[in-house]
Chimera marker file (.cmm) of the C-alpha trace (Angstrom):
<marker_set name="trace">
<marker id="1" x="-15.491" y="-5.636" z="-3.413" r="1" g="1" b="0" radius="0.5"/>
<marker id="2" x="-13.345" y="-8.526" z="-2.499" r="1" g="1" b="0" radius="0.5"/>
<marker id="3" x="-9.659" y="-8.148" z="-2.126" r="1" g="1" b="0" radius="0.5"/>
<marker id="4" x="-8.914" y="-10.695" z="-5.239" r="1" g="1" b="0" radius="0.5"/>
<marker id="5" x="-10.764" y="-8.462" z="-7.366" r="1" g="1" b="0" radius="0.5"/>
<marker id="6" x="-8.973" y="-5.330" z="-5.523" r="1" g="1" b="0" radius="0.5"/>
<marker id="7" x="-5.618" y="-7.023" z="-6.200" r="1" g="1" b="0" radius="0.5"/>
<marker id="8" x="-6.731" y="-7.765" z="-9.811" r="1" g="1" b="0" radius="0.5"/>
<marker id="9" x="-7.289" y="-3.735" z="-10.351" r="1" g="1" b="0" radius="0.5"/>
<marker id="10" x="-4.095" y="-2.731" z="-8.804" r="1" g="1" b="0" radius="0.5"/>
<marker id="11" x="-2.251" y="-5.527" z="-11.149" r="1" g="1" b="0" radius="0.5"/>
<marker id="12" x="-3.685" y="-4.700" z="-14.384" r="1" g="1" b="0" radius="0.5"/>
<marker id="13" x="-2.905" y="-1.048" z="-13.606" r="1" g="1" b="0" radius="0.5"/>
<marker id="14" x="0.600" y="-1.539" z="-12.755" r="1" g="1" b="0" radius="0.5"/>
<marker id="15" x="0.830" y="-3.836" z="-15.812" r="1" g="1" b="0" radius="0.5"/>
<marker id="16" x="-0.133" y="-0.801" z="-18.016" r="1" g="1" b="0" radius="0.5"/>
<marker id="17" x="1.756" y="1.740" z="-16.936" r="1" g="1" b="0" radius="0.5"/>
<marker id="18" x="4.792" y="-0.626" z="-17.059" r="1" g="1" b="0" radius="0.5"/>
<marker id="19" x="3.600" y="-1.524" z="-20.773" r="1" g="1" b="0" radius="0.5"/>
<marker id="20" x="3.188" y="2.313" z="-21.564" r="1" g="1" b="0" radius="0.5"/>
<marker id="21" x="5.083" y="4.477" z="-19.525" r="1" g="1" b="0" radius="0.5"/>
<marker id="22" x="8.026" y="2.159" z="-18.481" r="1" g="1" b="0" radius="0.5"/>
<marker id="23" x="9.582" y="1.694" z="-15.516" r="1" g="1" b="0" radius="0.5"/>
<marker id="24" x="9.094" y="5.426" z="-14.287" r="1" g="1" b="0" radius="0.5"/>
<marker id="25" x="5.826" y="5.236" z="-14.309" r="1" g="1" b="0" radius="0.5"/>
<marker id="26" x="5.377" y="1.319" z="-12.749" r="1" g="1" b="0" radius="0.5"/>
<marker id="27" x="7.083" y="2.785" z="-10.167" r="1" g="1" b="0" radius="0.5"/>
<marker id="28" x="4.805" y="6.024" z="-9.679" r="1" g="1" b="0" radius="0.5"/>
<marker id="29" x="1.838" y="3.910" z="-9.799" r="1" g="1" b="0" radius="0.5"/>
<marker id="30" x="3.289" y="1.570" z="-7.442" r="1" g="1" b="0" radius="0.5"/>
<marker id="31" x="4.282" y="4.335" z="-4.497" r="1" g="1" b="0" radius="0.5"/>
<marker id="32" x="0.712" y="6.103" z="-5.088" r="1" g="1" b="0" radius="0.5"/>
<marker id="33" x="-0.936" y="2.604" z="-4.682" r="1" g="1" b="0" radius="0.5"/>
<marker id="34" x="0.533" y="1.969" z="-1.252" r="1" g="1" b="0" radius="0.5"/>
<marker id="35" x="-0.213" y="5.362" z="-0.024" r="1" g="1" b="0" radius="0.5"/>
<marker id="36" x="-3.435" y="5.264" z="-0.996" r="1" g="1" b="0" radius="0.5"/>
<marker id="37" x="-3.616" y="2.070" z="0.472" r="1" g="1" b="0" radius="0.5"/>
<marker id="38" x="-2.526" y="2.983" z="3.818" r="1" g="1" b="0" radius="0.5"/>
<marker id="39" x="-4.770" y="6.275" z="3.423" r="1" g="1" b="0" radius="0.5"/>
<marker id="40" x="-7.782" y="3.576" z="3.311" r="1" g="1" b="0" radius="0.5"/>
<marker id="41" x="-6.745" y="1.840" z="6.050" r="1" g="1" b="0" radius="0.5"/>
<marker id="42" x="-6.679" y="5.044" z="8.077" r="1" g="1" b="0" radius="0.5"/>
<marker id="43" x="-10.239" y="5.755" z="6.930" r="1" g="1" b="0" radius="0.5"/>
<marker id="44" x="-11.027" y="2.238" z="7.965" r="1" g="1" b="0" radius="0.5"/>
<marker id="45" x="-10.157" y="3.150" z="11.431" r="1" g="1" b="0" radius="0.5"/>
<marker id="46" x="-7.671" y="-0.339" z="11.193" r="1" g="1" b="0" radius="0.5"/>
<marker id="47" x="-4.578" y="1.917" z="11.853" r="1" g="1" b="0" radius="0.5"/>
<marker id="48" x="-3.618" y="5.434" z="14.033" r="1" g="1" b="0" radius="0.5"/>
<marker id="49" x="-0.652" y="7.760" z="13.288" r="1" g="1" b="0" radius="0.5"/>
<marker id="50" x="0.979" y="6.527" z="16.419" r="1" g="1" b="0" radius="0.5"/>
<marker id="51" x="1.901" y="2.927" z="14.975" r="1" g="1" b="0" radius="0.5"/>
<marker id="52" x="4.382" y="4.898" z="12.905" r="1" g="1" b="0" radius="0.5"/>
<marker id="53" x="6.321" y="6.853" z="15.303" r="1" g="1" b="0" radius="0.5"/>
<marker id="54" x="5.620" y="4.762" z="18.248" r="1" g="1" b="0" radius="0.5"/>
<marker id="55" x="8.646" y="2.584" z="19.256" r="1" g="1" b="0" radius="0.5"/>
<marker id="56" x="8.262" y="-1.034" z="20.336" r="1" g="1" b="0" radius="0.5"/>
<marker id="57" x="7.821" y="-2.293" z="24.084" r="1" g="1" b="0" radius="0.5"/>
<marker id="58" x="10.530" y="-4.418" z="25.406" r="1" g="1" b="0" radius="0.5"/>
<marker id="59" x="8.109" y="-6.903" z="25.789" r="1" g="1" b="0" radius="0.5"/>
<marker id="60" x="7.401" y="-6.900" z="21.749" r="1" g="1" b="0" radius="0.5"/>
<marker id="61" x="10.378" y="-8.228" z="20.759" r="1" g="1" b="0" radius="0.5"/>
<marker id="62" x="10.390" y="-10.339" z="18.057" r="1" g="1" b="0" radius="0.5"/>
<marker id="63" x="13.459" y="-12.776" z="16.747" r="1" g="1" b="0" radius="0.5"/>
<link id1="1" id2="2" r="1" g="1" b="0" radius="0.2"/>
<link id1="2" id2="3" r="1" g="1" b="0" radius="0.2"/>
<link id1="3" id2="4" r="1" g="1" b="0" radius="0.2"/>
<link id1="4" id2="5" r="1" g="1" b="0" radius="0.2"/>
<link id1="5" id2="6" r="1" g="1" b="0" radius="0.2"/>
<link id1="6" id2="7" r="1" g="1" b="0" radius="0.2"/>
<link id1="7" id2="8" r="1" g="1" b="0" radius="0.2"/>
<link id1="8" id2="9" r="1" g="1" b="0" radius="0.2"/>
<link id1="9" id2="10" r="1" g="1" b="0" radius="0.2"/>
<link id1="10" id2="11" r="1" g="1" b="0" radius="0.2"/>
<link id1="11" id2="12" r="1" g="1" b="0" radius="0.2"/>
<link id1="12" id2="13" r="1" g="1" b="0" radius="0.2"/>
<link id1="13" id2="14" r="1" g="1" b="0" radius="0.2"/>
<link id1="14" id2="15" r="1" g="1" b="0" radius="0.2"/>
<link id1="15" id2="16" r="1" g="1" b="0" radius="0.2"/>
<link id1="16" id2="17" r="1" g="1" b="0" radius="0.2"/>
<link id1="17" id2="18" r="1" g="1" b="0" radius="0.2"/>
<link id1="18" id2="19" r="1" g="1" b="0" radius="0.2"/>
<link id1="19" id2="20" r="1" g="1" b="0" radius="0.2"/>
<link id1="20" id2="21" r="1" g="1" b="0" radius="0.2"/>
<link id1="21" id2="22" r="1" g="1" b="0" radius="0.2"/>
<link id1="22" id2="23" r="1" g="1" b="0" radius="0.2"/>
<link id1="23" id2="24" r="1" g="1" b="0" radius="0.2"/>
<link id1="24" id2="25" r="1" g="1" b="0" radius="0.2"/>
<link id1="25" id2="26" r="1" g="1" b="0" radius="0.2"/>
<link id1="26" id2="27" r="1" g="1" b="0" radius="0.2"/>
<link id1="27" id2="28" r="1" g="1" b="0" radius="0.2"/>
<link id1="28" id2="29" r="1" g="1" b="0" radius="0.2"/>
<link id1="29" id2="30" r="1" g="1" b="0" radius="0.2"/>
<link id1="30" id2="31" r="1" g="1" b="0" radius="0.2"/>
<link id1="31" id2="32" r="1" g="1" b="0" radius="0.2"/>
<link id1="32" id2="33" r="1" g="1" b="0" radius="0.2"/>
<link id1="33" id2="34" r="1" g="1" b="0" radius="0.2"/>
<link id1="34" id2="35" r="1" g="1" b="0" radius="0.2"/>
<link id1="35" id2="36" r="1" g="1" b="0" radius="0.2"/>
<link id1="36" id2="37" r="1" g="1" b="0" radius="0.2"/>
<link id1="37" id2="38" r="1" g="1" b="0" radius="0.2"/>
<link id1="38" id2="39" r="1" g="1" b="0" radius="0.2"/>
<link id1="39" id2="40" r="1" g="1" b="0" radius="0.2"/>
<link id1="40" id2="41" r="1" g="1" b="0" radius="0.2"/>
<link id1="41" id2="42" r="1" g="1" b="0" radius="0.2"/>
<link id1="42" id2="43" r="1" g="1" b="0" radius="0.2"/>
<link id1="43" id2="44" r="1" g="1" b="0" radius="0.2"/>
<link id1="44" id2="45" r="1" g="1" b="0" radius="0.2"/>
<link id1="45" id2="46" r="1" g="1" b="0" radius="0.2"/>
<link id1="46" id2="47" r="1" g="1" b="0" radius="0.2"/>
<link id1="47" id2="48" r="1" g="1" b="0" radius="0.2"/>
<link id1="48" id2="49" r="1" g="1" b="0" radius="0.2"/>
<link id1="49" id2="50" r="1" g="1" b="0" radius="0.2"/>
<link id1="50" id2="51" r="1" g="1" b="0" radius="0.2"/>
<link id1="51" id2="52" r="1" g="1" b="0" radius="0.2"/>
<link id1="52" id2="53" r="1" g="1" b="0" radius="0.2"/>
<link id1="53" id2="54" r="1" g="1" b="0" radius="0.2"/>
<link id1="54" id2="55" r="1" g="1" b="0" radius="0.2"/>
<link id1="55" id2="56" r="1" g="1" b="0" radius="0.2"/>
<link id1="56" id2="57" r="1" g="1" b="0" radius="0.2"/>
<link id1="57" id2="58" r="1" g="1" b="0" radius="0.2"/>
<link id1="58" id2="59" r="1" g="1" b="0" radius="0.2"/>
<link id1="59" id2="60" r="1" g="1" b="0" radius="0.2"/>
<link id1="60" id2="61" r="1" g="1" b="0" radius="0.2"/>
<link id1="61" id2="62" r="1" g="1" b="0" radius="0.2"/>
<link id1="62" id2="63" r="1" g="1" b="0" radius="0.2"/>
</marker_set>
């Protein structure tokens, strides 16, 4: 599935729960969209529970 169509689902599914349940439940949907999004990418393999709680390197610094 490509991510256009993947971005399509997660719109029309916040668009109805912000049409039905308001802005409680836009909100829900939203926070249990990203966490099962980063729950996929740790499934994937793309990310470890270290690039959380691991602090940057001097040499990362970014401005």
């Amino acid at each position: 599935m490509s991510m256009a169509v993947v971005g399509l689902v997660a719109g029309m599914a916040l668009g109805f729960a912000g049409y039905f349940g308001g802005f409680g439940a836009f909100v829900l949907v939203a926070a249990l969209g990203a966490i099962g999004f980063v729950a996929g990418r740790f499934l994937d393999g793309d990310l470890e529970p270290g690039d959380f709680f691991r602090g940057r390197e001097r040499g990362d610094r970014r401005r």
